[in-house]
Residue frames relative to the residue before (quaternion, step in Angstrom):
aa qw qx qy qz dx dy dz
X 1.0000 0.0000 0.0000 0.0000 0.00 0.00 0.00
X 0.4171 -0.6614 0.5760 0.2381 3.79 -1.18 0.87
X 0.5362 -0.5237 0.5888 0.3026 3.60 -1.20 0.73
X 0.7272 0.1612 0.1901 0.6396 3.73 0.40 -1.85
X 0.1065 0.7435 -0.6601 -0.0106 3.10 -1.41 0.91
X 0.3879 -0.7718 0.5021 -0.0423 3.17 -0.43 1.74
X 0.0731 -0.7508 0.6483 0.1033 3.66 -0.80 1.34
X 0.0632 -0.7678 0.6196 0.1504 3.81 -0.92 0.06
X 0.4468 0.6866 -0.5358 0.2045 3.69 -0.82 0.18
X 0.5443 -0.6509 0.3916 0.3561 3.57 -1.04 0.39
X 0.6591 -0.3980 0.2490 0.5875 3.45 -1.20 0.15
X 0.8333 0.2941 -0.2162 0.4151 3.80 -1.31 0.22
X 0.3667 0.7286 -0.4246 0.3928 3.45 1.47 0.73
X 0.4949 -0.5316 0.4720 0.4997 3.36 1.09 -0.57
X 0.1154 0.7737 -0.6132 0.1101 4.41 0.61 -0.40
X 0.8376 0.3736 0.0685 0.3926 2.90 -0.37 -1.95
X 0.6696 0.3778 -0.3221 0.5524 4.04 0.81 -0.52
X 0.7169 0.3563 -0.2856 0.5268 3.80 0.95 -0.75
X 0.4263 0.3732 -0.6120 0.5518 4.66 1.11 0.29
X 0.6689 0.6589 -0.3179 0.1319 3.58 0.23 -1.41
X 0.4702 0.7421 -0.0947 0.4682 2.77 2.03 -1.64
X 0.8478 0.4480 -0.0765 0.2734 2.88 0.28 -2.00
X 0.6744 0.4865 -0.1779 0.5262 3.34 1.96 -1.13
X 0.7067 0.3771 -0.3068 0.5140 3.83 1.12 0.35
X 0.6886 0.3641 -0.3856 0.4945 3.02 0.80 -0.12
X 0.8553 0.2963 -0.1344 0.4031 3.57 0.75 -0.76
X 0.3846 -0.8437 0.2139 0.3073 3.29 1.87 -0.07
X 0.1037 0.8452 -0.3753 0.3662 3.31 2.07 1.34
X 0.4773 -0.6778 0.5222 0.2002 3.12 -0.53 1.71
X 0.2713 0.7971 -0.5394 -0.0090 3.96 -0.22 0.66
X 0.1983 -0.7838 0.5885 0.0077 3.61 -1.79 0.78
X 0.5238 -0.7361 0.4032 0.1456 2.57 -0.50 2.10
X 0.1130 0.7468 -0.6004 -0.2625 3.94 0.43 0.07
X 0.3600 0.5137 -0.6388 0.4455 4.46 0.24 0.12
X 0.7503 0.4983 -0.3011 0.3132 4.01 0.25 -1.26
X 0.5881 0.6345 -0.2297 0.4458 3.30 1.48 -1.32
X 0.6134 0.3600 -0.3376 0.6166 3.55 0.82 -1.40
X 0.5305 0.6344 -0.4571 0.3273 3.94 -0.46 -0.74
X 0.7290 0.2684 -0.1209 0.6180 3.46 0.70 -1.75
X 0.8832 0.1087 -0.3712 0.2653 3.41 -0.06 0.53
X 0.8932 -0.2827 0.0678 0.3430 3.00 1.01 1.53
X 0.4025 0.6959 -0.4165 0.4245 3.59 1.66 -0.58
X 0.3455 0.6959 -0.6258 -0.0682 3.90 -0.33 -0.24
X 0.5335 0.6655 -0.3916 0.3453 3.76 0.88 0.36
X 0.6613 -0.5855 0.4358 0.1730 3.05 0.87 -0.77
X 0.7829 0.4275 -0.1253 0.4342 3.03 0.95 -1.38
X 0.6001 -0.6545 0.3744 0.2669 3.63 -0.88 1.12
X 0.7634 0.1070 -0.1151 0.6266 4.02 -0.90 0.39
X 0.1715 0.6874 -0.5859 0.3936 3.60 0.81 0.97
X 0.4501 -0.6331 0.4111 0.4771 4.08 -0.78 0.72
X 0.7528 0.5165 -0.3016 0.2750 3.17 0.66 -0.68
X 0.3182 0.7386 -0.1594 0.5725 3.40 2.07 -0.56
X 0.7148 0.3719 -0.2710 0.5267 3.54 0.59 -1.41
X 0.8662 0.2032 -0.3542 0.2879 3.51 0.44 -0.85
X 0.2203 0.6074 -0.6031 0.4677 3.98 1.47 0.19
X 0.8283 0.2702 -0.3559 0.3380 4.03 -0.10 -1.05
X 0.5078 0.6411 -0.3796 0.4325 3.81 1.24 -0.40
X 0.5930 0.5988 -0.2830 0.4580 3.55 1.30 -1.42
X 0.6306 0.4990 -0.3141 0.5047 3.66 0.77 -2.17
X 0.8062 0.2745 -0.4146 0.3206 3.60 -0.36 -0.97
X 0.4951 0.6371 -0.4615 0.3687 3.86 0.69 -0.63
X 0.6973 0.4630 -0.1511 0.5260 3.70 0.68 -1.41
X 0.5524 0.2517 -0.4031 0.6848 3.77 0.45 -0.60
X 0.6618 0.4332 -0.4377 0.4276 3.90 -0.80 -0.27
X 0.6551 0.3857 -0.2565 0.5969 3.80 0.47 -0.73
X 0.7432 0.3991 -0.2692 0.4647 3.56 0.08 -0.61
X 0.5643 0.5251 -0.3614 0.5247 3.63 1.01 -0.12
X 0.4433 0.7882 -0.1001 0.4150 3.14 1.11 -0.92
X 0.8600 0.1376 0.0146 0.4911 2.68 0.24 -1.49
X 0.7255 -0.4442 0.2674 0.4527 3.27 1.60 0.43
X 0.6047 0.6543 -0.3732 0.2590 3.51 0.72 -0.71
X 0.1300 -0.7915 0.5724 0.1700 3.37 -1.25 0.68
X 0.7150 0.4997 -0.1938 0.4489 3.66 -1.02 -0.40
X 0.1725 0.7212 -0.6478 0.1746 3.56 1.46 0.23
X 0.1865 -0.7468 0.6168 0.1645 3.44 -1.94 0.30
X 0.0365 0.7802 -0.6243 -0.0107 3.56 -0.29 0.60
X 0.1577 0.7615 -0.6179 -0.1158 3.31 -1.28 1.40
X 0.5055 0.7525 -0.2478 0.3417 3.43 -1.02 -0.32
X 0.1957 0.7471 -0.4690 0.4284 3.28 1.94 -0.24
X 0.3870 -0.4550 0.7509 0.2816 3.13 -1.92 0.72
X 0.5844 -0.5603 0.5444 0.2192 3.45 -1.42 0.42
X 0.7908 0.0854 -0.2327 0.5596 3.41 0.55 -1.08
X 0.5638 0.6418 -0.3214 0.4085 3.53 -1.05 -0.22
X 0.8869 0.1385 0.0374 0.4392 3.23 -0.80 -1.72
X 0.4219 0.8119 -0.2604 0.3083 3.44 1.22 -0.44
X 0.7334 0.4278 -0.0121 0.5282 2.52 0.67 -2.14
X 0.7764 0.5101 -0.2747 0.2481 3.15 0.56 -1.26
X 0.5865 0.5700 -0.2519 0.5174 3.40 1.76 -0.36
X 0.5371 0.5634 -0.3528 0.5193 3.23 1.45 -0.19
X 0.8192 0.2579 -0.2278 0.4589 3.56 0.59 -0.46
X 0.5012 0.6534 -0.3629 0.4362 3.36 1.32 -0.16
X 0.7890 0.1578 -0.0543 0.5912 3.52 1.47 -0.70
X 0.0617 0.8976 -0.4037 0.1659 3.17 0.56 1.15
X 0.6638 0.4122 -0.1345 0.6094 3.01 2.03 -0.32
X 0.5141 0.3915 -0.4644 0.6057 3.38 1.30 0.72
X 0.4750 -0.6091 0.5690 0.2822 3.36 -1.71 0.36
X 0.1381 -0.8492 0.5093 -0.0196 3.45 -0.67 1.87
X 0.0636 -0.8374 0.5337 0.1000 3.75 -0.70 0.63
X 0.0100 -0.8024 0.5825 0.1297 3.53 0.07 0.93
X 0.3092 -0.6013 0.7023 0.2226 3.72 -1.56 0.65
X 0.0091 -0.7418 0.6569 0.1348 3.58 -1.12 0.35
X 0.3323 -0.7052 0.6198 0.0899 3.47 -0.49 1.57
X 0.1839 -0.6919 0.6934 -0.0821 3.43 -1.60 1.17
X 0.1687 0.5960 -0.7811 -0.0784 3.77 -1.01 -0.04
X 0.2160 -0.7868 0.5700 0.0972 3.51 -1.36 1.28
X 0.6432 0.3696 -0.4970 0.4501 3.35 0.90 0.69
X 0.6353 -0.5463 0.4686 0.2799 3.44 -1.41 0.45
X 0.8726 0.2420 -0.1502 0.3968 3.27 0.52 -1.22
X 0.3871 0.5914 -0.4682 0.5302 3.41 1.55 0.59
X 0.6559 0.4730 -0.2688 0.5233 3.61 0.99 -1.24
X 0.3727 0.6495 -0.3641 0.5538 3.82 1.00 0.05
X 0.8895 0.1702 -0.1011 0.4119 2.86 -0.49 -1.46
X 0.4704 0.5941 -0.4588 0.4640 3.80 0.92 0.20
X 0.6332 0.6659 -0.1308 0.3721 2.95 0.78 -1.85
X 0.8353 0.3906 -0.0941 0.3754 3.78 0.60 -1.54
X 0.4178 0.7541 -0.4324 0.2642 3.31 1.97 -0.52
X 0.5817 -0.5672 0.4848 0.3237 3.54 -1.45 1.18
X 0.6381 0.6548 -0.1284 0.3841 3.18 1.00 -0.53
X 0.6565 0.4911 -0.3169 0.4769 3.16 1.68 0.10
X 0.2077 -0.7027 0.5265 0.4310 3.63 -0.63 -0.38
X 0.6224 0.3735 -0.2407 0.6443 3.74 0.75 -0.59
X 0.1650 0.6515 -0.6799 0.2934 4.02 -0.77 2.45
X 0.6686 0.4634 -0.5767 0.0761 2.97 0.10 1.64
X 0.5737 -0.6555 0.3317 0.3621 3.03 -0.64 1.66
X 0.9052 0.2115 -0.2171 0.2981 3.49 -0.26 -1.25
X 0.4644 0.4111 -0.5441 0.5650 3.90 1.18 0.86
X 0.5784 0.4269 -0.4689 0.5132 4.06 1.06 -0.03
X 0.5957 0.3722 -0.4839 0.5219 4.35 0.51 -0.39
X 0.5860 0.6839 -0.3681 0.2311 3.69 0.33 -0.66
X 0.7806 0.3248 0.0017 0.5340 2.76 1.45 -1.65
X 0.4303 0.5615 -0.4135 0.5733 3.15 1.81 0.57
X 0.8420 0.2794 -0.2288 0.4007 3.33 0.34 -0.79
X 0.3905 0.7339 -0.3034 0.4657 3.46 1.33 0.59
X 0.7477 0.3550 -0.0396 0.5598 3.10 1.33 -1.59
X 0.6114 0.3680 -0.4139 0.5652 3.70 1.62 -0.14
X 0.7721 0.2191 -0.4842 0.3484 3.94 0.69 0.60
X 0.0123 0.7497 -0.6163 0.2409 3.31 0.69 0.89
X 0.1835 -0.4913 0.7602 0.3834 3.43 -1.58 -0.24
X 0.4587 -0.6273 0.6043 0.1756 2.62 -2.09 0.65
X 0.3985 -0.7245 0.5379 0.1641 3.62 -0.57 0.58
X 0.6382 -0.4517 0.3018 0.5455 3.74 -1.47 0.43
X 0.8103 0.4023 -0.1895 0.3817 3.81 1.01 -1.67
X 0.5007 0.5880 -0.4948 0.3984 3.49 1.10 0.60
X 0.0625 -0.7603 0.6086 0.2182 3.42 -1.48 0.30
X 0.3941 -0.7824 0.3844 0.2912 4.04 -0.65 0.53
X 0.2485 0.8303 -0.4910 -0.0885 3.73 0.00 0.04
X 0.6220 -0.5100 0.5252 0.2779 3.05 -1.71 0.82
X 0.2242 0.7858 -0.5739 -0.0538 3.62 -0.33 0.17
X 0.1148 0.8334 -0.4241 0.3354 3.43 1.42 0.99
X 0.6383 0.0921 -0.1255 0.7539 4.30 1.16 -1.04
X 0.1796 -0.8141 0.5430 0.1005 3.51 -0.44 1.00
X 0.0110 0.5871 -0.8007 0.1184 3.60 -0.69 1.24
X 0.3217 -0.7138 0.6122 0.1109 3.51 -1.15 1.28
X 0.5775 0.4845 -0.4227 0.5030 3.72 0.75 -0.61
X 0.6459 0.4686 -0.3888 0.4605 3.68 0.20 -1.51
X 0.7693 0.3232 -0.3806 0.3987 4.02 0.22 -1.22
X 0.5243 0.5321 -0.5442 0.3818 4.00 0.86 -0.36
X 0.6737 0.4200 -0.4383 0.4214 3.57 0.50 -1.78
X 0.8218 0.3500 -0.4048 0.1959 3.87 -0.15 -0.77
X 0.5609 0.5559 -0.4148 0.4520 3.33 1.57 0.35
X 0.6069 0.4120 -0.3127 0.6034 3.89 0.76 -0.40
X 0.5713 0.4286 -0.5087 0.4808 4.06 0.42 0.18
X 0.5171 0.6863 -0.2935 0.4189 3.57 1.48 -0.88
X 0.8264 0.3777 -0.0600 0.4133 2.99 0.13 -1.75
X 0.5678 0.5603 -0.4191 0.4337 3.64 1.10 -0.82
């Protein structure tokens, strides 16, 4: 079992459908951090933003309480990539972290995710940016890469819980 499980992926990666996923079917304590910044004001975006500072003050309180209380498999998605990322990586070096790094390798699939009326966060090209950022990363031992690009939710759950197990 993972201490912290860490989704990464730009907007229209799937994040949020595969924490969502993860907390009903498997009953994973999970934290929207996109929601966190929202409620306290972040609408920019922009990292160490005031509002930013306290979404990340909130995340660590709650992952700290939840530990606490025992919990494993925590999910956190929505992480800023640069920045906050890291910084949870080294901040918990003594817990067992599993980061997922969502991909979508086509542009105009990532488009059409990306443009849904239905989003609040439509921009495509700061959403390829941060796609193609997160497909050259290195990957670390605790990272896993997935294509979520032909979405089959079952196929991306099973290859994330073979991960994490």
């Amino acid at each position: 079992m993972a201490d912290l499980i860490i989704i990464l992926g730009t907007a229209g990666s799937g994040k949020t459908t595969i924490g969502k996923y993860l907390q009903e079917k498997f009953d994973y304590p999970l934290i929207n951090y996109g929601e966190l910044r929202q409620e306290n004001g972040d609408l920019s975006w922009e990292t160490y933003s005031v509002g930013e500072n306290k979404a990340y003050d909130e995340l660590l309180q709650a992952l700290d309480n939840l530990w606490k209380q025992g919990k494993k498999n925590i999910v956190v998605d929505d992480l800023p990539i640069q920045g906050r990322y890291t910084e949870i990586l080294g901040r918990f070096e003594d817990k067992n972290v599993k980061v997922i790094k969502l991909i979508v390798n086509n542009d105009d699939v990532l488009k059409q995710r990306v443009m849904d009326e239905k989003r609040q966060f439509r921009d495509f090209e700061k959403a390829k940016r941060w796609n193609e950022m997160i497909k050259t990363m290195p990957t670390l031992n605790n990272e896993k890469v997935i294509d979520n690009t032909e979405v089959d939710l079952e196929e991306t759950i099973n290859q994330i819980m073979e991960f994490v197990k």
